[in-house]
LUMNU-962337 format. One line per field, with one value per residue (C-alpha): residue in three letters; x, y, z. Coordinates in steps of 0.5 Angstrom, whole numbers. Example, Ala and Ser with C-alpha at 12.3 -4.5 7.8 and 13.67 -1.06 7.14 Angstrom:
2
lumtor = [ALA, SER];
X = [25, 27];
Y = [-9, -2];
Z = [16, 14];
//
This chain:
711
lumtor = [UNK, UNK, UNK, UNK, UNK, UNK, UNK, UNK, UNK, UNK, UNK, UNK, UNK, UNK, UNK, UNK, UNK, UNK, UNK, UNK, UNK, UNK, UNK, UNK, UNK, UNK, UNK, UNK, UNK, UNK, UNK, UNK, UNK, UNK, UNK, UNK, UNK, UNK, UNK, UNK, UNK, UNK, UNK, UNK, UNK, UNK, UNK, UNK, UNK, UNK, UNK, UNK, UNK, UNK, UNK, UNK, UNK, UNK, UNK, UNK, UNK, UNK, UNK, UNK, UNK, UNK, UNK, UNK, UNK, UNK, UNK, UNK, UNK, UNK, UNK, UNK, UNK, UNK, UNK, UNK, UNK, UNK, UNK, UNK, UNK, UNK, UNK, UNK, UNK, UNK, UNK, UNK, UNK, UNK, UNK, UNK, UNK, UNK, UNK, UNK, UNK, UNK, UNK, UNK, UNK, UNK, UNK, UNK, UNK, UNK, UNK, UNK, UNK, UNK, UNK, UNK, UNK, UNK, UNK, UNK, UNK, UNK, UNK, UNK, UNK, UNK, UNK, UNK, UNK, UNK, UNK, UNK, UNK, UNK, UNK, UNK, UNK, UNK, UNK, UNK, UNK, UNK, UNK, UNK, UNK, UNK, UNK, UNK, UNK, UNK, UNK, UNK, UNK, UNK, UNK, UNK, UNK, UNK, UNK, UNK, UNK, UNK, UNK, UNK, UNK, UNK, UNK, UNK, UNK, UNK, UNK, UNK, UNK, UNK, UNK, UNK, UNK, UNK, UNK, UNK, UNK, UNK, UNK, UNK, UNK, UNK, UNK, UNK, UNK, UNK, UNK, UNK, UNK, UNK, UNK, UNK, UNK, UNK, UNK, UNK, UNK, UNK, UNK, UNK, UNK, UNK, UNK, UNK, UNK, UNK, UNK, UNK, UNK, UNK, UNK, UNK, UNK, UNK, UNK, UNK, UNK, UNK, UNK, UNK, UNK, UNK, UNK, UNK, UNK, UNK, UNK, UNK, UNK, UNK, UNK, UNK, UNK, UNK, UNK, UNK, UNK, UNK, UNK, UNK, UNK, UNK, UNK, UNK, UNK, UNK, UNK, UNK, UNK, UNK, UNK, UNK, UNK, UNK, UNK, UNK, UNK, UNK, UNK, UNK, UNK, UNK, UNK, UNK, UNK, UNK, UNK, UNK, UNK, UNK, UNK, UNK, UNK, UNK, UNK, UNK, UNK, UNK, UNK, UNK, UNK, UNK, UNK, UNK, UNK, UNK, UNK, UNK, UNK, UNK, UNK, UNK, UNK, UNK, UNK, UNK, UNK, UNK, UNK, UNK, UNK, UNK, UNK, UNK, UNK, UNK, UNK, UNK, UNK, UNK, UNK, UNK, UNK, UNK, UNK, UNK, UNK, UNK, UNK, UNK, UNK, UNK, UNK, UNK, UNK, UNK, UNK, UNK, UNK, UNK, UNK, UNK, UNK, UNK, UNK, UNK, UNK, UNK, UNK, UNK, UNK, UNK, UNK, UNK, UNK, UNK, UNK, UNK, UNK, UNK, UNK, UNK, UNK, UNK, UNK, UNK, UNK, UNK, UNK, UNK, UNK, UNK, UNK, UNK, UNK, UNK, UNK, UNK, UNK, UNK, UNK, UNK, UNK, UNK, UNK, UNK, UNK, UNK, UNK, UNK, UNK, UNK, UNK, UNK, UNK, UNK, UNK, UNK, UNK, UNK, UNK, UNK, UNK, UNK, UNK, UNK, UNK, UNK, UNK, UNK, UNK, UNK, UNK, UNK, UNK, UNK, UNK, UNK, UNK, UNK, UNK, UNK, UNK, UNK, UNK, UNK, UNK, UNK, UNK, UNK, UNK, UNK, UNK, UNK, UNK, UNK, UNK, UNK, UNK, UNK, UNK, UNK, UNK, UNK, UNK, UNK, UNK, UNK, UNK, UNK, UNK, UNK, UNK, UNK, UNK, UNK, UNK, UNK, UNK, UNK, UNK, UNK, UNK, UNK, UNK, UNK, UNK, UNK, UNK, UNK, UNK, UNK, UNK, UNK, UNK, UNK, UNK, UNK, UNK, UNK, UNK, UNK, UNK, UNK, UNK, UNK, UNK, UNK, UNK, UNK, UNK, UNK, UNK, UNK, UNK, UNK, UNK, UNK, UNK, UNK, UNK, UNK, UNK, UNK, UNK, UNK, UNK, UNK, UNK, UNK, UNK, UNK, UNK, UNK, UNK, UNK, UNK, UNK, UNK, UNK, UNK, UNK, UNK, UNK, UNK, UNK, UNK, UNK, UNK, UNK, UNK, UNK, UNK, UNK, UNK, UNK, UNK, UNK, UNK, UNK, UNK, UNK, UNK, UNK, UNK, UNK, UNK, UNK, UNK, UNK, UNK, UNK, UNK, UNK, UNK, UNK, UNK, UNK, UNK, UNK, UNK, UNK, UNK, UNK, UNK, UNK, UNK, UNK, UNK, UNK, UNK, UNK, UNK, UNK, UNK, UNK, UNK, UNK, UNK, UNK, UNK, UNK, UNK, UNK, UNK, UNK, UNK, UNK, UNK, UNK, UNK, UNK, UNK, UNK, UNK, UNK, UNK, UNK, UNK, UNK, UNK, UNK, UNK, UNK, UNK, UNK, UNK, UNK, UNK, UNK, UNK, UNK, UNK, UNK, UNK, UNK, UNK, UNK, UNK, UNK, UNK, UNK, UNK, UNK, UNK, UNK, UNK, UNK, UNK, UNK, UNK, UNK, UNK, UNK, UNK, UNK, UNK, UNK, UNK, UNK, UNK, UNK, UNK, UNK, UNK, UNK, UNK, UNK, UNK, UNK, UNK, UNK, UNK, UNK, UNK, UNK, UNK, UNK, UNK, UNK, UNK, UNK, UNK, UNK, UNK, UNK, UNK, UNK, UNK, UNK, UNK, UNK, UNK, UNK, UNK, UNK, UNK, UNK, UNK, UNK, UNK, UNK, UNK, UNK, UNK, UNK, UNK, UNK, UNK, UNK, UNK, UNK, UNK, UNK, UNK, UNK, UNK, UNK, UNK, UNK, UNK, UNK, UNK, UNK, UNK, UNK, UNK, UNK, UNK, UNK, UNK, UNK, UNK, UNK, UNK, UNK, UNK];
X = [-2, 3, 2, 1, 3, 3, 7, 7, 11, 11, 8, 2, -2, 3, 4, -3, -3, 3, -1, -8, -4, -1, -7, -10, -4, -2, 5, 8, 12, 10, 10, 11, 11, 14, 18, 24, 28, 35, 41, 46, 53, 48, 43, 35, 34, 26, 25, 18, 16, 19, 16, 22, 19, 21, 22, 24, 29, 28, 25, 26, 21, 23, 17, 16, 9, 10, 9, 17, 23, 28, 34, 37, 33, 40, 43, 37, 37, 44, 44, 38, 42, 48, 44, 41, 47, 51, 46, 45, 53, 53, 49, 53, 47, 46, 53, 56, 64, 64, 58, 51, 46, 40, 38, 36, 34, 31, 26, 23, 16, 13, 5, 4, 10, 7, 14, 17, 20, 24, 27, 33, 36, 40, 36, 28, 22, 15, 8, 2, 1, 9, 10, 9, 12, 18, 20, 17, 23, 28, 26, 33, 30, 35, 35, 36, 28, 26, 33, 33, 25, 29, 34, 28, 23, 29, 28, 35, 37, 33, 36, 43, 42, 40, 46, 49, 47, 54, 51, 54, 48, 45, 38, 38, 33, 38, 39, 31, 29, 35, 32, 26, 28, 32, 26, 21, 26, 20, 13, 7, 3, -1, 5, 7, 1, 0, 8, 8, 0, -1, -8, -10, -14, -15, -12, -14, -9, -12, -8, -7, -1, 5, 2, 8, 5, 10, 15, 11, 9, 16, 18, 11, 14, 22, 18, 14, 20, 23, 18, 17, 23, 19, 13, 12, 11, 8, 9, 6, 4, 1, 7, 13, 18, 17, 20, 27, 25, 21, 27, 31, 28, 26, 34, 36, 30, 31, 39, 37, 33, 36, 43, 43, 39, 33, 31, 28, 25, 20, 20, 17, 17, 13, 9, 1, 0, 6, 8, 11, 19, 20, 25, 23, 18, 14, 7, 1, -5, 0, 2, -5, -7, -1, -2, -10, -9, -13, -13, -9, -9, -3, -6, -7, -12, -14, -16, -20, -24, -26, -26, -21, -20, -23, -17, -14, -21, -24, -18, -18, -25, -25, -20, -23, -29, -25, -23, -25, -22, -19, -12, -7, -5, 1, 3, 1, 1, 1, 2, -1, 1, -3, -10, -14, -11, -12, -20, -24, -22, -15, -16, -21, -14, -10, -16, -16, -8, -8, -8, -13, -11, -13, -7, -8, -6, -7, -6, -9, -10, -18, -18, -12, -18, -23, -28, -34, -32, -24, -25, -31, -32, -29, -36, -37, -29, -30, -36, -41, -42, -48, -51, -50, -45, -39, -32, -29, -31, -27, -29, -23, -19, -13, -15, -17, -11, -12, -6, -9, -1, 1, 9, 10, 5, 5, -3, -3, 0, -6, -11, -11, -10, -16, -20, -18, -19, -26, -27, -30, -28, -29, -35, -42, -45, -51, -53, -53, -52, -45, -39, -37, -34, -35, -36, -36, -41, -40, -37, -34, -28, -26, -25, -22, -16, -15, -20, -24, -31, -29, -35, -43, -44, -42, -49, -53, -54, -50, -45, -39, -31, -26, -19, -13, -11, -4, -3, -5, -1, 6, 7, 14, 12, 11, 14, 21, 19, 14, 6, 8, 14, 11, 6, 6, 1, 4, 0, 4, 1, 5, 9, 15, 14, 13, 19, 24, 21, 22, 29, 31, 28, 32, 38, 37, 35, 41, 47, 43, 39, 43, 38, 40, 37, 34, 31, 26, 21, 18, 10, 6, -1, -4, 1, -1, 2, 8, 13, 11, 10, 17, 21, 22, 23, 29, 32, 33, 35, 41, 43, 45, 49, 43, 41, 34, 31, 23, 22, 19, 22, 29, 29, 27, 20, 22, 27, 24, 31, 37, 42, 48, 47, 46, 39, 32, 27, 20, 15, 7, 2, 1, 9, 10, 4, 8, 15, 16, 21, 22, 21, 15, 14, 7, 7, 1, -4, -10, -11, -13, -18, -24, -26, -32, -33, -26, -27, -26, -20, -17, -18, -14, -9, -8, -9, -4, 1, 1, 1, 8, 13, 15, 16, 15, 10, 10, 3, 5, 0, -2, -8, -15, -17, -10, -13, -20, -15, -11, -17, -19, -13, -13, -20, -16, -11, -16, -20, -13, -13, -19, -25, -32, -37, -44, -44, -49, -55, -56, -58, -54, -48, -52, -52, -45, -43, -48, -45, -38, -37, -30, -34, -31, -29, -35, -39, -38, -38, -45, -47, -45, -48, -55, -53, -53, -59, -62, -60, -63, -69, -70, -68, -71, -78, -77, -75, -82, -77, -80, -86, -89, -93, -88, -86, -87, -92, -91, -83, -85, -90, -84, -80, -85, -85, -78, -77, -83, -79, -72, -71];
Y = [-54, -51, -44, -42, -35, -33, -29, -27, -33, -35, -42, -39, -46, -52, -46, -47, -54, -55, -51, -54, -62, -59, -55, -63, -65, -65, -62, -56, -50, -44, -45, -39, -39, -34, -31, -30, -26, -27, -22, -26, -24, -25, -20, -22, -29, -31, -38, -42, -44, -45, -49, -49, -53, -55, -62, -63, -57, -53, -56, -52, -53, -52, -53, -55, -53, -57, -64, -65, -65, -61, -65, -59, -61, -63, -57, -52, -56, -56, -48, -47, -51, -47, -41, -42, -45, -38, -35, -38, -39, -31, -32, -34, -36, -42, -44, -49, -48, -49, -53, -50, -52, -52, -59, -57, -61, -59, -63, -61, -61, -63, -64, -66, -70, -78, -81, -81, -88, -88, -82, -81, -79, -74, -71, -72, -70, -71, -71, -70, -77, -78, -71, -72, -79, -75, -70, -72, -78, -72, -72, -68, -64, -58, -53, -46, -46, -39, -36, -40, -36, -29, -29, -31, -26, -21, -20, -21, -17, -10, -13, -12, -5, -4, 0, -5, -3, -3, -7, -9, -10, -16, -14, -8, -3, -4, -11, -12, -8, -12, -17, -16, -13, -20, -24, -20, -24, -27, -24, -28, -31, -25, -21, -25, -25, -17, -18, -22, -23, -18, -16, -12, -8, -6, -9, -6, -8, -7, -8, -4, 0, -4, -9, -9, -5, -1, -5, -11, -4, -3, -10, -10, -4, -7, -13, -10, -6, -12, -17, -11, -6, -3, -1, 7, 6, 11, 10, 15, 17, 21, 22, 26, 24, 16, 18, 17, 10, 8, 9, 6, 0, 0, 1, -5, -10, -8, -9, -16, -18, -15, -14, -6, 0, 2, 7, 12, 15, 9, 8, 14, 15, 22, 26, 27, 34, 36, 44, 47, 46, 40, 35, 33, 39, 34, 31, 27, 32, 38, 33, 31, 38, 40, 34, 36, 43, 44, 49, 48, 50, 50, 49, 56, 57, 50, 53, 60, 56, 51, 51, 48, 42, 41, 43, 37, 34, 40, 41, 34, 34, 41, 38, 32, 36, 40, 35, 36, 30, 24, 24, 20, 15, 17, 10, 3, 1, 5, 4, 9, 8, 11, 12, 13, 21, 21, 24, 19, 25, 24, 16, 18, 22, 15, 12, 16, 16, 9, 5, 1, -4, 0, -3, 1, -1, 2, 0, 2, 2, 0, 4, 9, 14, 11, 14, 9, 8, 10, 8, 8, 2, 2, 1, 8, 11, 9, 11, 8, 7, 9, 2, 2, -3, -1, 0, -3, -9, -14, -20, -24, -25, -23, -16, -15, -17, -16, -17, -19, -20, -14, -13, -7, -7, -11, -13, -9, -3, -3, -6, 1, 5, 1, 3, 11, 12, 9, 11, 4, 5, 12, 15, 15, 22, 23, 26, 20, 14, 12, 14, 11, 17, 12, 6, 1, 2, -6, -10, -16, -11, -12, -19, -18, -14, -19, -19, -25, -25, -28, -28, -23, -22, -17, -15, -8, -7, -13, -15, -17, -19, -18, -20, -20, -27, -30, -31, -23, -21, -25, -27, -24, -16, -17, -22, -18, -13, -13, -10, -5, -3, -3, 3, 8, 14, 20, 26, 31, 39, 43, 43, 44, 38, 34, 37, 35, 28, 27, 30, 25, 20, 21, 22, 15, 12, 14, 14, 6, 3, 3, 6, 10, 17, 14, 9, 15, 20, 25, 27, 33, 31, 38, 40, 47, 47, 43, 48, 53, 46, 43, 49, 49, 41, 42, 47, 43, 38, 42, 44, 37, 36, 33, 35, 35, 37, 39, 34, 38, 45, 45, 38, 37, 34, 28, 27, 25, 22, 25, 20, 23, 29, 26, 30, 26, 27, 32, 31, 33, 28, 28, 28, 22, 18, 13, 13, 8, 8, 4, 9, 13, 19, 23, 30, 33, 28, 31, 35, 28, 27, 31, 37, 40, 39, 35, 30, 24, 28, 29, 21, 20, 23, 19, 13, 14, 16, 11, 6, 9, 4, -2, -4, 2, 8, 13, 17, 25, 29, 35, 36, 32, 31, 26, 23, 22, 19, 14, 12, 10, 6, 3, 1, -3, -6, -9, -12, -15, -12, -13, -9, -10, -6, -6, -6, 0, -1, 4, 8, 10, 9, 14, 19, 17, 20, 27, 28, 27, 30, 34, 41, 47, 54, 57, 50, 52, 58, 58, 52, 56, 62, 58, 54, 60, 63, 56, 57, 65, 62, 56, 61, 66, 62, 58, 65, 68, 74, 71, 69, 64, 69, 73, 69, 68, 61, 59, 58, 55, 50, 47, 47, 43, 38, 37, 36, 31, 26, 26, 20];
Z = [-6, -11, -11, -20, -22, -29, -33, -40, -45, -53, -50, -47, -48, -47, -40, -39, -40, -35, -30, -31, -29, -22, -20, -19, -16, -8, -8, -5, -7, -13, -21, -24, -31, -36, -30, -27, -32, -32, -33, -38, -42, -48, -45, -43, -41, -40, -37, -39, -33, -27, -21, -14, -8, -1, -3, -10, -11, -17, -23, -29, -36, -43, -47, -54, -57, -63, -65, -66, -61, -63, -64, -60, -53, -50, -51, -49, -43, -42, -43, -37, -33, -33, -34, -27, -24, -26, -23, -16, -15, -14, -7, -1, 3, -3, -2, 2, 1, -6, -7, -10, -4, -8, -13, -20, -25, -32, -37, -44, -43, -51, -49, -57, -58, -60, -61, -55, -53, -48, -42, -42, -34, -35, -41, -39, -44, -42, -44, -39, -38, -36, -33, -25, -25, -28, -23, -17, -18, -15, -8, -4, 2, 3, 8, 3, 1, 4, 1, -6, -7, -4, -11, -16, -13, -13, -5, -4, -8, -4, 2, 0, -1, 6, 10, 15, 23, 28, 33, 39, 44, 41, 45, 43, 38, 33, 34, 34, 27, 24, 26, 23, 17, 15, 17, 11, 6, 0, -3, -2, -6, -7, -8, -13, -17, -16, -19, -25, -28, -32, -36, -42, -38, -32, -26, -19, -12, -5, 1, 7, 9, 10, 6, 1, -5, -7, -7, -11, -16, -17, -19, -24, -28, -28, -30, -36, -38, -39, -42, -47, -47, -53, -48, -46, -38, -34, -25, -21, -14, -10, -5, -7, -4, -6, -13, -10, -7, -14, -18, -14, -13, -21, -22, -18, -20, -28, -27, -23, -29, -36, -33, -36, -32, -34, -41, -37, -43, -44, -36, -34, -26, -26, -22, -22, -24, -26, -28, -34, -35, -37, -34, -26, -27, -32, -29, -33, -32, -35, -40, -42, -42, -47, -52, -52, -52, -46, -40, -35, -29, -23, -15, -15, -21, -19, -12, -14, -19, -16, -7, -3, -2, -10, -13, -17, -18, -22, -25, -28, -30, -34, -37, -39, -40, -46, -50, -57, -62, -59, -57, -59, -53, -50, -46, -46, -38, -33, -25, -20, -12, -7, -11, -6, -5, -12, -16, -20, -26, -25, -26, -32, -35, -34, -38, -43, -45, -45, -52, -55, -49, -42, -38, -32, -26, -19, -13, -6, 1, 3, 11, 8, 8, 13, 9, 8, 1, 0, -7, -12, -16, -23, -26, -22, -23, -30, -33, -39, -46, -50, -49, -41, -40, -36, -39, -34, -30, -25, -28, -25, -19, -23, -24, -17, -13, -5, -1, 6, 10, 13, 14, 17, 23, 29, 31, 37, 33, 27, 31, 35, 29, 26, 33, 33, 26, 26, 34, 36, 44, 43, 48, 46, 42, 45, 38, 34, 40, 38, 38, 32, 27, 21, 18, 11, 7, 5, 12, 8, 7, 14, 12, 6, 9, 14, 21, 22, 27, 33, 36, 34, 26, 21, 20, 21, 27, 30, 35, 33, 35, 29, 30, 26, 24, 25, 17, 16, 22, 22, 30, 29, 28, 35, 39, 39, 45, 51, 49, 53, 49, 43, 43, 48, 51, 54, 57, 59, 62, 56, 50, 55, 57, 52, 48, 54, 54, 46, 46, 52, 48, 42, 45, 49, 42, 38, 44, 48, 44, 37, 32, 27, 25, 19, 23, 27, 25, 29, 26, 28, 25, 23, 17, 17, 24, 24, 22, 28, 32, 32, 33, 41, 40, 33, 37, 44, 39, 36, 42, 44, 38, 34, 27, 25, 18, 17, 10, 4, 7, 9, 4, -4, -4, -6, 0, 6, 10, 10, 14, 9, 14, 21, 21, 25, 20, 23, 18, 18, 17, 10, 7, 13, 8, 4, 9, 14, 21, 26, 32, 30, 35, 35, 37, 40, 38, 43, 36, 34, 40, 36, 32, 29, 21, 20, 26, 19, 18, 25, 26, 18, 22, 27, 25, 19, 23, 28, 21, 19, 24, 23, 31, 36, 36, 42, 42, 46, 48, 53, 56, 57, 50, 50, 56, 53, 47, 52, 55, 48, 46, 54, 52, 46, 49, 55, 50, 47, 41, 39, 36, 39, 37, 33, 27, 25, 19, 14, 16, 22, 17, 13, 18, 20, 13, 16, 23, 21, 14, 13, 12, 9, 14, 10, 12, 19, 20, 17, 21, 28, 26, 25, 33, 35, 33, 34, 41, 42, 40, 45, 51, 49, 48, 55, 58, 55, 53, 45, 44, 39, 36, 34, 29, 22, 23, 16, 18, 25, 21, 18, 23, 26, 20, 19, 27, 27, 21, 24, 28];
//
C-alpha cells in the first residue's frame, strides 16, 4: 500500500483527489503532498506531490486545479525534472559514475482538464480515469530506494553531520555503534506524518524514549518556518541541555530546505520559565508574565509559595489565574519536547499565547513517567467553555500521532526497564499483595506503544504476557552483540570497588574497543547526590589521564557532552533526560531498589537511565538492595524479555496510587510519627501495659470502623 502523507499545498483538492485514487490502489512506496521543499539558486521550491516507490522510481506531480492546461506544462515539467536532478546529483550514495541511479519521471496532473486528446511520452498529463495506466508504464527497479527516501526526508543530511569514528578493529564497539547509526537512515511512516501534517488546532505526538521525537519536531518546526517564513514559531523543552542539539538540527534541516539559515527571530528555541535579561535568559512563562503584567516568580519564590515539587505548576496557575484582559497573542505554533515534565498550567499558558488558530504541538513519552496517567487528556489539560464542551478534542489520527518503533532501545534493554520501572518481577508486598509499584489506568496503552499480548488478557485481574514486536523493536538494535553484553548487573561490597570497576571499564572502552568519550555517559540516579557521588571515581579517572566533567556544574546547562575537551560525561539522573550514548554506566542503583514515600520516583530513575543507550547498559551497585535489583532483572532475562504479571483491577490500581505515591518530607515524617505511635499502641495493649479502657472509646469506635472497611 502507499504510504499518504500530507502536507500543506496551493492545490489542496486536485492533492486530495490524487490521494483518494491511490489510497484504492495495490502499489507500494509513500505520497507525500506539499513536501519536500528544495533549496534552489532562486530561492524556496515546494513540490505538489511526490510519490517515490521501490518499483517505479520517482514520480513527480505538478497539478493543474483548472479546466485549462497551461501552454507552459512543458516547461513546468522540464523545471521539476532539473530541479530534482540537481538536487539528488549532490548524493554520492545515488550516483553510479557519472549517472544519477535514481529514475524519475514528472506528469501534469489536470483532474478537470476535458480536452486531452492525446499523451505525450516525454511530457505525460493525466486525468483521474488516465492516472495509474500513466505511471505505472515506468516499472525500473533500482537498488538506492532506502538512500533516495534518506535525501527527501532530510536524513542524510544529520548523518553527515555525525564526526567520522577511526576504526580499525572491524568487531569493535566502535565498529558496532557505526553500524547502528548508519542502519537508522529514514523516518517511518509515523514520523513522517508527525513530521509534515500539520492542523490548525491542537496536535498531540506520543511515543517512547528513543522513538524519534525530537529529531521529527526538529524537522516540523524547519518545515513550518519554511512553508510559512512570516510565522512567529516557539520550540520549548524541558531539558536544557537540548537546546544546542535543537538548533543544530533546526540549522541543518532549515539550510536543506530553503538554502538559508534560520530568522531565528521568528523561530524561537526558548526555555520554558525563563528569567529576566533578555537574550538566552528569555523564557515563555517569564515572557507571559511580562506582556500581561502578572507576577512572576523565579524557583525560589516559586518554591516558598507554593511547596517543593509544586513550584512551576503553581507559578503557572497564578498566572494564569491573574489575567485581567485578554492577551495579545504572541506565536502562531509552538512545539513543545518532553511535555510529560511539564504541568497542565504551563500547557494552558501555551494555549493562551497562541492566535485564533491554536497550533500547539506537544510531543511526549507515555511510560517517561511510569505514572498511571504521564498526561491527562486535552478535554482535562485544556478545560471547558461555558456550555460544557472541551476546547480541545482529538478528533483525527492527525492530531493524535503514536510513534510505536522505537530506535534506540534493543528489546532486552526497554523491556527490563519497562519490568523495573513498573516492578513486574519485583517481590510480593504483603501489604497490597503484589509487587507491582504501579500501573496504567487505560491497558491499551501497552499496545499502543509497541507490546503485543502473547498470551492471557490485558484485562483487570487477568494474566497476560506482552512482548515487544519486531516492527516496534528493529532486530538489528540487538543483533550486534550477545544478550549478555548488552546489558549487565554488578554488585560490588563498596563504593571502592565499584570505582575501580567503572574506571577500568572506561579505560578498556576508549584504549580497545574504539568508542570515543562522546559515546559514554556515567549517571548517578539521585541528583541531589551526584556531585558528592562521582568524585572518588572523577578523581581516579584524572589520574589515568582521562578528563570527565559533571554536565550542568562544571558546563552550561545547555551543553551536555564535551568531546572538544577529551572529557567523559557524569551527569544525575534527570540532566541525562533527553541525551543518548552508546555505553550507559549506571552508578549506585540500589538507591533505585526501594524507598518509602518515592518508591515511583526511585523506579523513574532507573528505568530512565537504562532508556538513555543506544547498545549497552551496565547497571552497578553495592550491597543487598542491588542484589534484590539483579534478582529482578534475572527474572526478566529468564522469561526472555517478556512481561508477565496479572493485570491489577481497579481497585488494586487505585491502591497502587496510594501505597506508592511520592510523599513529601513533611508527608513522611507525619507518617513515621504516627507508625510509630500505632506501634507503641499495639505492643503495649498486647503487653497489658495499656489497657483499652484507658482509651477515649469514642477514638477506638472509629478505629474500629475505619479498620472493618478496609479490604
Amino acid at each position: 500500500m502507499v504510504a499518504i502523507i500530507k502536507g500543506s499545498t496551493n492545490n489542496p483538492a486536485s492533492s486530495q483527489r490524487l490521494a483518494t485514487i491511490f489510497e484504492k490502489q495495490n502499489l507500494n512506496g509513500e505520497l507525500y503532498i506539499g513536501y519536500p521543499i528544495f533549496s534552489t539558486p532562486e530561492g524556496r521550491y515546494p513540490i505538489d506531490t511526490i510519490l517515490i516507490s521501490p518499483n517505479m522510481g520517482v514520480i513527480l506531480f505538478h497539478i493543474i486545479e483548472g479546466t485549462t492546461l497551461p501552454t507552459t506544462y512543458k516547461e513546468t515539467q522540464d523545471d521539476i525534472y532539473n530541479k530534482l536532478e540537481a538536487k539528488l546529483r549532490n548524493h554520492k550514495s545515488l550516483m553510479d559514475g557519472r549517472k544519477l541511479n535514481v529514475p524519475i519521471k514528472v506528469v501534469t496532473y489536470a483532474p478537470a482538464v476535458s480536452n486531452i486528446r492525446k499523451i505525450d511520452k516525454w511530457y505525460p498529463v493525466c486525468t483521474d480515469n488516465t492516472l495509474i495506466d500513466t505511471i505505472t508504464e515506468v516499472d525500473e527497479n533500482f537498488s538506492t530506494y532506502e538512500q533516495l527516501l534518506s535525501v527527501i526526508q532530510s536524513i542524510s543530511t544529520i548523518r553527515k553531520g555525525i564526526k567520522k569514528r577511526k576504526i580499525n578493529k572491524a568487531n569493535s564497539k566502535g565498529a558496532k555503534l557505526q553500524n547502528l547509526e548508519e542502519s537508522i537512515a529514514n523516518l517511518d511512516n509515523q514520523q513522517s506524518k508527525a513530521v509534515i501534517e500539520t492542523v490548525d488546532t491542537v496536535q498531540r505526538i506520543r511515543g517512547l524514549a528513543g522513538s524519534g521525537k525530537t529529531i521529527v519536531l526538529a524537522l516540523k518546526a524547519a518545515y513550518l518556518h519554511s512553508q510559512n517564513p512570516e510565522w512567529r514559531i516557539a520550540v520549548t523543552f524541558h531539558t536544557r541541555s537540548l537546546k544546542g542539539q535543537f538548533r543544530r538540527l533546526i540549522n541543518t534541516f532549515t539550510i536543506e530546505q530553503t538554502g538559508e539559515e534560520p530568522n531565528w527571530e521568528k523561530l524561537k528555541i526558548i526555555h520554558a520559565w525563563g528569567a529576566p535579561g533578555g537574550g538566552e535568559r528569555s523564557g515563555i512563562y517569564y515572557n507571559f508574565c511580562k506582556a500581561n503584567e502578572v507576577e512572576y516568580l523565579d524557583y525560589s519564590g516559586a518554591k516558598r509559595k507554593f511547596g517543593r515539587g509544586n513550584e512551576f505548576a503553581g507559578a503557572c496557575q497564578q498566572s494564569l489565574d491573574s489575567l485581567k484582559n485578554k492577551m495579545q497573542p504572541m506565536f502562531d505554533a509552538i512545539l513543545v519536547d518532553e511535555a510529560q515534565d511539564f504541568p497542565s498550567s504551563f500547557l494552558r499558558i501555551y494555549y493562551k499565547i497562541l492566535g485564533e488558530k491554536k497550533r500547539l504541538v506537544y510531543a511526549y513519552d507515555e511510560l517517561q513517567n511510569l505514572s498511571s496517567e504521564s498526561l491527562p487528556s486535552p478535554e482535562k489539560i485544556f478545560g471547558k467553555d461555558a456550555h460544557g464542551n472541551p476546547f480541545v478534542k482529538l478528533e483525527n489520527k492527525s492530531q493524535d500521532i503514536i510513534l510505536e518503533k522505537c530506535y534506540r532501545n534493543s528489546k532486552p534493554l526497554l523491556t527490563t526497564a519497562h519490568a523495573l520501572g513498573f516492578g513486574i518481577y519485583r517481590d510480593i508486598n504483603p501489604k497490597i499483595g503484589t509487587g507491582l509499584i504501579q500501573m496504567f489506568e487505560h491497558s491499551q496503552l501497552w499496545q499502543d506503544v509497541g507490546y503485543s499480548v502473547t498470551d492471557g488478557s490485558l484485562k483487570d485481574g487477568m494474566n497476560v504476557t506482552l512482548e515487544r514486536t519486531k516492527k516496534s523493536s528493529p532486530k538489528f538494535l540487538e543483533e550486534h552483540s550477545k544478550i549478555s553484553d548488552l546489558i549487565q548487573f554488578h554488585t560490588f561490597i563498596s563504593e571502592e570497588e565499584q570505582a575501580n570497576w567503572l574506571v577500568s571499564e572506561i579505560q578498556k572502552n576508549l584504549s580497545e574497543d574504539e568508542l570515543r568519550v562522546d559515546d559514554i555517559i556515567v549517571i548517578n540516579p539521585d541528583p541531589l547526590k551526584t556531585k558528592k557521588a562521582v568524585g572518588s571515581i572523577r578523581a581516579k579517572l584524572f589520574k589515568e589521564k582521562i578528563n570527565s566533567h559533571l554536565a550542568g556544574v562544571d558546563t552550561t546547562p545547555d551543553k551536555f557532552f564535551l568531546p572538544e575537551n577529551n572529557s567523559i560525561a557524569f551527569t544525575g539522573v534527570y540532566r541525562a533526560k533527553g541525551n543518548e550514548a552508546g555505553m550507559v554506566y549506571i552508578i549506585n542503583s540500589q538507591d533505585c531498589y526501594e524507598s518509602f514515600g518515592s518508591l515511583s520516583i526511585v523506579r523513574n530513575q532507573i528505568f530512565t537511565a537504562i532508556t538513555r543507550s543506544k547498545a549497552w547498559v551496565r547497571v552497578l551497585g553495592i550491597g543487598q538492595n542491588m542484589e534484590l535489583l539483579k534478582k529482578e532483572f534475572e527474572l526478566v532475562k529468564n522469561n526472555n524479555f517478556k512481561l508477565k504479571f496479572q493485570y491489577p483491577p481497579e481497585k488494586l490500581r487505585k491502591k497502587l496510587n496510594i501505597v506508592n505515591r511520592d510523599m513529601t518530607e513533611e508527608e513522611k515524617k507525619k507518617i513515621r510519627k504516627v507508625d510509630n505511635s500505632l506501634g507503641e499502641l499495639v505492643q503495649g495493649l498486647a503487653k497489658g501495659t495499656i489497657h483499652i479502657e484507658d482509651l477515649d472509646s469514642s477514638q477506638i469506635k472509629k478505629l474500629k470502623e475505619l479498620l472493618e472497611n478496609i479490604e
